[in-house]
C-alpha positions in Angstrom: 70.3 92.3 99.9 74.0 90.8 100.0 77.0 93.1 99.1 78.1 90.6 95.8 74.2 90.8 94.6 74.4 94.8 94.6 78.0 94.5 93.0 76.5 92.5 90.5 73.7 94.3 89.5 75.5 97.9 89.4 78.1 96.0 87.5 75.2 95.3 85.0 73.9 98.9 84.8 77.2 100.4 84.6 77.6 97.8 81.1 74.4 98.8 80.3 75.0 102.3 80.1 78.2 101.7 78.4 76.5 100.6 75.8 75.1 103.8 74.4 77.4 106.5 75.7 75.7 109.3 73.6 73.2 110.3 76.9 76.8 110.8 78.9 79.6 112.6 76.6 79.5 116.1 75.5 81.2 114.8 72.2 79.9 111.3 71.5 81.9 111.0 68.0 84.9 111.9 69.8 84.6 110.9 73.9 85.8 107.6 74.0 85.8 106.7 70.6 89.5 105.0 70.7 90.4 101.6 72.5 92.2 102.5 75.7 92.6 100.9 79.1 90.6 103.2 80.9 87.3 102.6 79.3 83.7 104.4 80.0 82.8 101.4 81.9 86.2 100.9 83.9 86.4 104.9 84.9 83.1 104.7 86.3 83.5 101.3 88.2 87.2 102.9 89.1 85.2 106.6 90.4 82.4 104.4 92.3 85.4 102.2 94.0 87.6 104.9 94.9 89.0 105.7 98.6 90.5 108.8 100.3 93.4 108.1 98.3 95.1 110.2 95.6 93.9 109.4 92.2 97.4 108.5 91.2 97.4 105.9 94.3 93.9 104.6 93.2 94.7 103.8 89.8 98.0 102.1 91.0 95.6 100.3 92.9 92.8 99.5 89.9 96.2 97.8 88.0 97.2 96.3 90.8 100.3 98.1 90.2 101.5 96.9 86.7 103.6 97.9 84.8 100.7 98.4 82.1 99.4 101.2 84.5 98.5 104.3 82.4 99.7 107.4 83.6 
């Protein structure tokens, strides 16, 4: 199977399960209830994607270093 086809298709499960995040928080009406830029879906794209690097470096990286980066 081609790299972009498995990108693709974890990229759909990974939506999927963002979908109903009750099965994956300890506090569903509270764990990720408010709009922010690191969503369910892009932490766990952004934990699958991650190097050796320091988390701080990594998220840089994810934002391609914007000034929109949360901290």
């Amino acid at each position: 199977m081609k790299p972009a086809v498995v990108k693709e298709i974890l990229s759909h499960i990974i939506s999927n399960l963002s979908d109903d995040l009750s099965d994956f928080l300890q506090n569903p009406s509270k764990d990720f209830s408010r709009n922010r830029k690191l969503s369910f879906e892009s932490i766990i794209k952004l934990m699958i994607g991650m190097g050796g690097n320091s988390l701080c470096k990594e998220i840089y990286d994810w934002f391609n270093y914007s000034e929109d980066t949360p901290s």
